[in-house]
C-alpha positions as CSV (number, residue, x, y, z in Angstrom):
1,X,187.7,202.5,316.5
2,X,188.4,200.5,313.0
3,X,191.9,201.4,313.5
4,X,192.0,200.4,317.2
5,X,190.8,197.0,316.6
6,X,193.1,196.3,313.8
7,X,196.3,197.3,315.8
8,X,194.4,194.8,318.5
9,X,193.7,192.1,315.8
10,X,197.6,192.5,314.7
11,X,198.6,191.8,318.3
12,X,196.5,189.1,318.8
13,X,197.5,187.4,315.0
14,X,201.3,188.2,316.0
15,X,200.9,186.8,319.7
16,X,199.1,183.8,318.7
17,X,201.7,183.3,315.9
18,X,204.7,183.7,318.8
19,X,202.9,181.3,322.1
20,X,202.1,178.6,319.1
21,X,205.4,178.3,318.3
22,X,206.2,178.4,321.8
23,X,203.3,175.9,322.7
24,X,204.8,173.5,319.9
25,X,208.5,173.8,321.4
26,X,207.0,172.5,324.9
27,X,205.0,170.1,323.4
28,X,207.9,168.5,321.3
29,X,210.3,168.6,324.1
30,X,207.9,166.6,326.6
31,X,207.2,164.1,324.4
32,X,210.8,163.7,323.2
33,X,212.8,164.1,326.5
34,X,209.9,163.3,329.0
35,X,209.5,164.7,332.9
36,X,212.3,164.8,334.2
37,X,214.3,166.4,331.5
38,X,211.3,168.9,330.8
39,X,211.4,169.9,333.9
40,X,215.2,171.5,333.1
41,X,214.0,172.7,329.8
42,X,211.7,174.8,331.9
43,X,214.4,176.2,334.4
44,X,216.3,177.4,331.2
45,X,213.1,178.8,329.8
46,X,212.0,180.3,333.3
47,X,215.4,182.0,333.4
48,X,215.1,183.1,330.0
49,X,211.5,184.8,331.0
50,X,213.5,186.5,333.7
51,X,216.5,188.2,331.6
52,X,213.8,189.1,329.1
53,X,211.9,190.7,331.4
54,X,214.9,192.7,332.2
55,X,215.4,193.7,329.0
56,X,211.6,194.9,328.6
57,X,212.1,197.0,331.5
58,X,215.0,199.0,330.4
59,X,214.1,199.5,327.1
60,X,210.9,198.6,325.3
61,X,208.2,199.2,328.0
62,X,209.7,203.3,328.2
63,X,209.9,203.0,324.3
64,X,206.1,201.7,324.3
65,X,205.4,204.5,326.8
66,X,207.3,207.4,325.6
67,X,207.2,206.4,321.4
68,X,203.6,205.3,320.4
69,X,202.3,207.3,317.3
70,X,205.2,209.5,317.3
71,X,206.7,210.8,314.7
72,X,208.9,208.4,312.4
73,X,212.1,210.3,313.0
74,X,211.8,210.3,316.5
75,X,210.9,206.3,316.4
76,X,214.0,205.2,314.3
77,X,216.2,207.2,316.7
78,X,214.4,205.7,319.8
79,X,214.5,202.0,318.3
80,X,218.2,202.3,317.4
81,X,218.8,203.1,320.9
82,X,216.4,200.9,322.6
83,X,217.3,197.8,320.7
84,X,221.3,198.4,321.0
85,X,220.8,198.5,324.7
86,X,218.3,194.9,324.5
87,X,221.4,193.4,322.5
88,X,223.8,195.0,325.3
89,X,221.8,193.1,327.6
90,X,221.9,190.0,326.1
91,X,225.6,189.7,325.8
92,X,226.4,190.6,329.0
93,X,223.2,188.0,330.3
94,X,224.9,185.1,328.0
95,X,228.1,185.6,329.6
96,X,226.6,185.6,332.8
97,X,224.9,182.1,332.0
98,X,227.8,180.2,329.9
99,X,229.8,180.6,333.2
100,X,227.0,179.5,335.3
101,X,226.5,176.1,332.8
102,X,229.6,175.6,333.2
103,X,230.2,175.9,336.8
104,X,226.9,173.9,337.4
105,X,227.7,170.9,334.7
106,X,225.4,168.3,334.0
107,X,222.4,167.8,331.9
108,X,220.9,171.3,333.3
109,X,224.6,173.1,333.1
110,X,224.4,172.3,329.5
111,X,221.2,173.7,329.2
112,X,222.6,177.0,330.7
113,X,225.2,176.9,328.4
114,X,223.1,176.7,325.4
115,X,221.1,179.4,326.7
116,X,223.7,181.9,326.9
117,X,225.0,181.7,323.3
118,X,221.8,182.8,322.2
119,X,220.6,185.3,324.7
120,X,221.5,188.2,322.3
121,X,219.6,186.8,319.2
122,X,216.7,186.5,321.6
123,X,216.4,189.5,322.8
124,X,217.4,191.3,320.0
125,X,214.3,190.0,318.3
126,X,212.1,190.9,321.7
127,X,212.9,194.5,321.0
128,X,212.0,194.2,317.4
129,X,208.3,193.4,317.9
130,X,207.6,196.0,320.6
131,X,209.4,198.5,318.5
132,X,206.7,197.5,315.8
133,X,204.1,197.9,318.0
134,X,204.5,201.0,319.2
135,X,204.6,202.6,315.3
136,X,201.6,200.8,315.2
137,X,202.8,198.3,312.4
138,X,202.1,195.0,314.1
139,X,201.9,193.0,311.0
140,X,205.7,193.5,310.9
141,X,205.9,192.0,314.3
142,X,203.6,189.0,313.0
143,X,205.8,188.6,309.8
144,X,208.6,188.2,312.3
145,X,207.5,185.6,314.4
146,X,206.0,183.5,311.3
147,X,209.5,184.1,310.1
148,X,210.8,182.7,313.4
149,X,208.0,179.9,313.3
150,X,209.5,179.1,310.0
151,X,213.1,178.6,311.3
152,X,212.3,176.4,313.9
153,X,211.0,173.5,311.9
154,X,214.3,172.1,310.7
155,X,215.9,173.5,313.6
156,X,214.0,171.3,316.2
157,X,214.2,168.4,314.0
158,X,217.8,168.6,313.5
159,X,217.7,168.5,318.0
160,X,215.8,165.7,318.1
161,X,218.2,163.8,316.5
162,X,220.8,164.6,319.4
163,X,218.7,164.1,322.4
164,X,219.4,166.5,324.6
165,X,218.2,169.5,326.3
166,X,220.9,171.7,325.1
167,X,220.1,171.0,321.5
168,X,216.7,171.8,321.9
169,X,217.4,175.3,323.7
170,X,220.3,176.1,321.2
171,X,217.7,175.0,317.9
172,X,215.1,177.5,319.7
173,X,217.6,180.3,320.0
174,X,219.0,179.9,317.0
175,X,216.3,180.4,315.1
176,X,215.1,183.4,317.1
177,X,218.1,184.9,315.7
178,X,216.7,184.2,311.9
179,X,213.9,186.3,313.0
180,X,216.5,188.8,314.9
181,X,218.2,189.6,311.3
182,X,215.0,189.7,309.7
183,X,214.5,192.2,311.7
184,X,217.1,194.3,311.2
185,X,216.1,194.0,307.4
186,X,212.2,195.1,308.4
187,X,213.0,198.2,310.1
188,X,216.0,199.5,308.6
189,X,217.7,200.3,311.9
190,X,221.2,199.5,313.1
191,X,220.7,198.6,316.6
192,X,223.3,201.1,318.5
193,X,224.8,199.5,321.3
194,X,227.2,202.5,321.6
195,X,224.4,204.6,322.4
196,X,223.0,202.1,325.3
197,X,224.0,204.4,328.1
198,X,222.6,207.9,326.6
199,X,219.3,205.8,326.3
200,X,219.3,204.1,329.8
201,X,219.9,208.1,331.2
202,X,217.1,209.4,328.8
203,X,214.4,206.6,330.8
204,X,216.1,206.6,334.3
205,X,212.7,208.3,335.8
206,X,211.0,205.3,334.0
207,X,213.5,202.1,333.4
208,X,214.5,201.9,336.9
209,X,211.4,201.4,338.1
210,X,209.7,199.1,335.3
211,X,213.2,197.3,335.6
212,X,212.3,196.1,339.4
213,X,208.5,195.8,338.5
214,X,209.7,192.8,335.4
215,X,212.0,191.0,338.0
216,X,209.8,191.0,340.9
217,X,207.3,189.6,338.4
218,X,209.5,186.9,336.6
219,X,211.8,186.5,339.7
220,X,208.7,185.5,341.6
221,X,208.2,182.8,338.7
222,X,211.7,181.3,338.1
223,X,212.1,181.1,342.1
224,X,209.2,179.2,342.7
225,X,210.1,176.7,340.0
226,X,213.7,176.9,341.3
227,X,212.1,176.4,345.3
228,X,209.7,173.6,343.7
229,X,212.0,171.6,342.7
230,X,214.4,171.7,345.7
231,X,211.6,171.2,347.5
232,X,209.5,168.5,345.6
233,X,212.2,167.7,342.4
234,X,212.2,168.4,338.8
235,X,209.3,166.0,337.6
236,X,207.2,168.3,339.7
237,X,208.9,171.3,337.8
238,X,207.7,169.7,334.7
239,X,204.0,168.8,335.5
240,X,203.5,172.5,336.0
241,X,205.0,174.0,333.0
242,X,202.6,170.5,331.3
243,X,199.7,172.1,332.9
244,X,201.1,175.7,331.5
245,X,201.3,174.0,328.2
246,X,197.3,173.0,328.3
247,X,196.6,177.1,328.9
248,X,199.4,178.3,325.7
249,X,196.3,178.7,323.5
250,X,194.6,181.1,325.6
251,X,197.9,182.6,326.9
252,X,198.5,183.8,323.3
253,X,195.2,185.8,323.8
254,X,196.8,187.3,327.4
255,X,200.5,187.9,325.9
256,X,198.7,189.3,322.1
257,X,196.7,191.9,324.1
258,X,199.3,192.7,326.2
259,X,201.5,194.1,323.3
260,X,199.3,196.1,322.4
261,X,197.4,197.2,325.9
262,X,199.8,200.3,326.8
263,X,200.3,201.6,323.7
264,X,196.4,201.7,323.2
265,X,196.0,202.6,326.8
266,X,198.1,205.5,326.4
267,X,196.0,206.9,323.1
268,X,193.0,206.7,325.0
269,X,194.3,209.0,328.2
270,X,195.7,211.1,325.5
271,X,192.0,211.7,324.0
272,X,189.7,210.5,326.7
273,X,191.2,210.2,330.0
274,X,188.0,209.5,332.1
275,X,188.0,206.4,330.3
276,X,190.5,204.6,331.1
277,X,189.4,202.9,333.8
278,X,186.7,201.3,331.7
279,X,189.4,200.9,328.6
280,X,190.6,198.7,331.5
281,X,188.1,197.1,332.9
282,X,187.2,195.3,329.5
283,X,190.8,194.6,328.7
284,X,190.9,192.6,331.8
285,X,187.9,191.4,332.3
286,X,187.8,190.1,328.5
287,X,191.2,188.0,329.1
288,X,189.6,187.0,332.8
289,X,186.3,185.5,331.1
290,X,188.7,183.9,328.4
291,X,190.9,182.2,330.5
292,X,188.0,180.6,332.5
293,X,186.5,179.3,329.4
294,X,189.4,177.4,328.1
295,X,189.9,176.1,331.6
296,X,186.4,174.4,332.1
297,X,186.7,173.2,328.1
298,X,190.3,171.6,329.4
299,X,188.2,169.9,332.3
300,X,186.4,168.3,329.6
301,X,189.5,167.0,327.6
302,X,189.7,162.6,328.1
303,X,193.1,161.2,329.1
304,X,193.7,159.8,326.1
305,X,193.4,162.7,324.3
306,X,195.7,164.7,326.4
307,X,198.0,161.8,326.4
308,X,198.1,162.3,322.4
309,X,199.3,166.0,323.6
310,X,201.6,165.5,326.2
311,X,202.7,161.6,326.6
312,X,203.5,161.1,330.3
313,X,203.4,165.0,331.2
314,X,199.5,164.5,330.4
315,X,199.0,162.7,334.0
316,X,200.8,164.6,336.2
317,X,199.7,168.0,334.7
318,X,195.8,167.4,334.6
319,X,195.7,167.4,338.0
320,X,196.6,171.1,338.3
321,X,194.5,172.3,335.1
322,X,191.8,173.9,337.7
323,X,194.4,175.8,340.3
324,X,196.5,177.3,337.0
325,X,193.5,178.7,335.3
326,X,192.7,180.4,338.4
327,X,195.9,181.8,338.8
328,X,195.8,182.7,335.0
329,X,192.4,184.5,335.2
330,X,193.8,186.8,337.7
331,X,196.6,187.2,335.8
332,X,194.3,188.3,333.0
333,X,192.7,190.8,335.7
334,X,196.1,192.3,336.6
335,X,197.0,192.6,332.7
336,X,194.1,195.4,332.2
337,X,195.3,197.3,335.2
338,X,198.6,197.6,334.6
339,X,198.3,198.3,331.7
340,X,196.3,201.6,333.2
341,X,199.1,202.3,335.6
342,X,201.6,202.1,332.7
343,X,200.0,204.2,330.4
344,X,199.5,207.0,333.4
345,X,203.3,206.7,333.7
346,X,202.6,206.0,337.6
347,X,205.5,203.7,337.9
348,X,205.8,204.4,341.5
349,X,202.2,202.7,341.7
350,X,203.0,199.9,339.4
351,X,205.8,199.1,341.0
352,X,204.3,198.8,344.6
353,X,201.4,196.8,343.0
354,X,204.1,194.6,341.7
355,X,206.4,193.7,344.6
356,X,203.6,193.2,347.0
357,X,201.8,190.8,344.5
358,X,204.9,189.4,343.1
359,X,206.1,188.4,347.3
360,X,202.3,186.6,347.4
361,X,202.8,185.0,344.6
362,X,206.4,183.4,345.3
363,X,205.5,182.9,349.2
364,X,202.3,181.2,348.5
365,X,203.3,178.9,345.9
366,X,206.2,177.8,348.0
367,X,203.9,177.3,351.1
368,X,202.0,175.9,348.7
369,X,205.1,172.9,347.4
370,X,205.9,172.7,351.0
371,X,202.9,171.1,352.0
372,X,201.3,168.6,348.6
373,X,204.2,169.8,346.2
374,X,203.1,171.2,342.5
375,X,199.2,171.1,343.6
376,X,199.9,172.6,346.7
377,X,202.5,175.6,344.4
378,X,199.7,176.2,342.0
379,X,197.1,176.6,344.7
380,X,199.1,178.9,346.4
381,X,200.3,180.6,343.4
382,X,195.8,181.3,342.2
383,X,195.2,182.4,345.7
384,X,197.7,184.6,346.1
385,X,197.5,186.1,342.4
386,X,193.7,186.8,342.7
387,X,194.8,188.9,346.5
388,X,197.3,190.4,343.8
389,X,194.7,191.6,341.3
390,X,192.5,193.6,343.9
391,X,195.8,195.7,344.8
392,X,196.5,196.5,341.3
393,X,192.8,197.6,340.7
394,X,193.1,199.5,343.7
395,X,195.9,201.3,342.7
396,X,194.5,202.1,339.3
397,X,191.9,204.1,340.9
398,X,194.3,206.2,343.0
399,X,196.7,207.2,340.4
400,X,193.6,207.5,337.6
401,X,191.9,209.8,340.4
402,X,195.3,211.8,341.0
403,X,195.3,212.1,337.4
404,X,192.3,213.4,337.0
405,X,192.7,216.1,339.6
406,X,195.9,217.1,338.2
407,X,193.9,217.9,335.0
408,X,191.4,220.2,336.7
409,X,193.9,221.9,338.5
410,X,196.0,222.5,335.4
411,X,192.4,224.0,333.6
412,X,192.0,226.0,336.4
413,X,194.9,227.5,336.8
414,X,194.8,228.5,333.2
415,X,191.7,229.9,334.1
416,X,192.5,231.9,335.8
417,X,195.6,233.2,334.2
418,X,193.2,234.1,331.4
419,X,190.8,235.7,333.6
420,X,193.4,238.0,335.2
421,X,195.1,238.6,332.0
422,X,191.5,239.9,330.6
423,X,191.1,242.5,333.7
């Protein structure tokens, strides 16, 4: 148990560490560029959630899976692999998004531009703190960020000084990539891109799947901001990612946890399987009660307090404090399930959970912009999370049920094999 809560309390420490430094980018941004202009810093950052979620799919949620507490051979050879094919990823994703900058142009072009030339460093660092995690060295993982943390200091200040959005994402990339070397030097593994296509072949019964899960999940998340601000424009984009902002402290908690969930969820099936679900149950319902805390203590905040915070973000985004932490509570809910479904390798499960919460999710919170614009989108989006939650649960207790039974019959037959081979 001591050693359980201290790969949890490295998670948390490295998480916190990584959705500060995120928290501080927003913050800095808003009150530098204002609204409007945040509100393309968040389509770049929204798209960046979306390749990255790409790259988790294909290799460090099967390397979480598959390479917890194995041996350390077997982990260098898995990382090498895993983190060539992240870096694969990124290249061909910044490629992807130079061209789109530049066929877009403009202030958000740029942005797309910037994005691009760092996608690699960015991911390449990604795959370094899941491979930490599942060796169950997270303070490696929080050395990285603080590293990262570190780097972005000068980096932002030197953006400021330029004014635009694609100094900003460049500064935040850039010094991601700090932390992507540092990296390299932590581990002591060459990332082997070369070796990107054994290790996609290796997890085909796994990536696939996990692949479409991540998109579905992010895809449902970029469009909506991409829909929103069609529908309603970008300030609207903006005041949601403000009211995001108000929830980074307690997101760290959700996203800390998270790094740590499967590979902890997958020890426990290993020794106890019949409890899972409540491994679970208190893994989400912990982040749930969390989340609603900080969001009635955000209630409570004065304008001119929050306007210390976010400038002229603060108006526009305290109006949708209640919706958001409803939709992130559920969020939290979902979180200890899948982390259930993950660690029973039921990606079939997952991945229905998924696309039929991830559709909800995108339809409401369109509906939702449609009709009162980011309010309406964030009331549609809690609603339609919460509806998402109770299918995850749901499927939880199928596949931990099928599990189960596939136990019994395995002891039985055994069993029996013994039995006969004793006549």
């Amino acid at each position: 148990m001591r050693a359980v809560a201290g790969r949890i309390s490295w998670g948390l420490a490295d998480q916190a560490v990584s959705s500060m430094t995120n928290f501080a980018v927003g913050i800095y941004v808003a009150r530098t560029l204002g609204v409007t202009e945040f509100g393309v810093f968040t389509l770049a950052w929204v798209t960046y959630g979306l390749v990255l979620n790409i790259s988790r799919g294909l290799t460090t949620d099967p390397l979480v899976v598959r390479f917890s507490g194995v041996s350390p051979a077997a982990w260098r050879a898995a990382v090498a692999r895993s983190s060539g094919t992240a870096l694969l990823i990124g290249l061909v994703s910044g490629v992807v998004s130079v061209l789109a900058g530049l066929a877009i142009g403009g202030g958000l072009g740029a942005a797309f531009v910037a994005l691009g030339l760092v996608f690699p460093m960015l991911l390449l660092q990604d795959s370094w703190r899941f491979a930490f995690f599942a060796a169950g060295q997270g303070r490696k993982a929080f050395v990285n960020d603080v590293v990262w943390g570190a780097a972005l200091i000068p980096a932002l200040v030197l953006a400021a000084q330029q004014g635009s959005v694609f100094w900003f994402v460049l500064a935040w990339g850039v010094s991601g990539g700090v932390a992507a070397g540092f990296g390299y030097l932590q581990s002591g593994v060459v990332p082997a891109g070369v070796q990107a296509a054994v290790w996609l072949r290796q997890q085909r019964d796994l990536g696939p799947r996990y692949l479409v899960e991540n998109v579905s999940n992010s895809g449902a998340s970029q469009l909506r901001m991409y829909g929103l601000g069609a529908i309603a424009g970008l300030s609207e984009v903006g005041a949601i990612r403000g009211a995001e902002l108000l929830l980074g402290p307690f997101l760290a908690v959700l996203m800390g946890l998270s790094l740590v969930a499967v590979p902890e969820a997958a020890r426990v099936l290993r020794r106890s399987p019949h409890r899972l679900p409540k491994f679970c149950l208190v893994l989400g319902g912990s982040q749930a009660a969390a989340a609603l805390v900080w969001g009635c203590a955000l209630l409570l905040v004065p304008d001119i307090a929050g306007e210390f915070v976010l400038d002229s973000v603060w108006e526009p985004a305290s109006a949708l404090i209640l919706p958001v932490t409803l939709s992130v509570t559920g969020a939290g809910l979902v979180a200890g399930a899948a982390s259930g479904l993950r660690a029973l390798g039921a990606a079939r499960r997952s991945l229905r959970s998924q696309l039929i919460a991830s559709a909800g999710y995108l339809g409401g919170g369109l509906a939702g912009a449609t009709i009162a614009g980011a309010l309406g989108a964030s009331w549609g989006s809690a609603i339609a999370m919460w509806c998402g939650a109770a299918i995850w649960w749901g499927q939880l207790r199928v596949a931990h049920r099928e599990h189960q039974a596939g136990i019994h019959a395995t002891s039985d037959e055994s069993l029996e094999e013994t039995e006969e081979f004793t006549r």
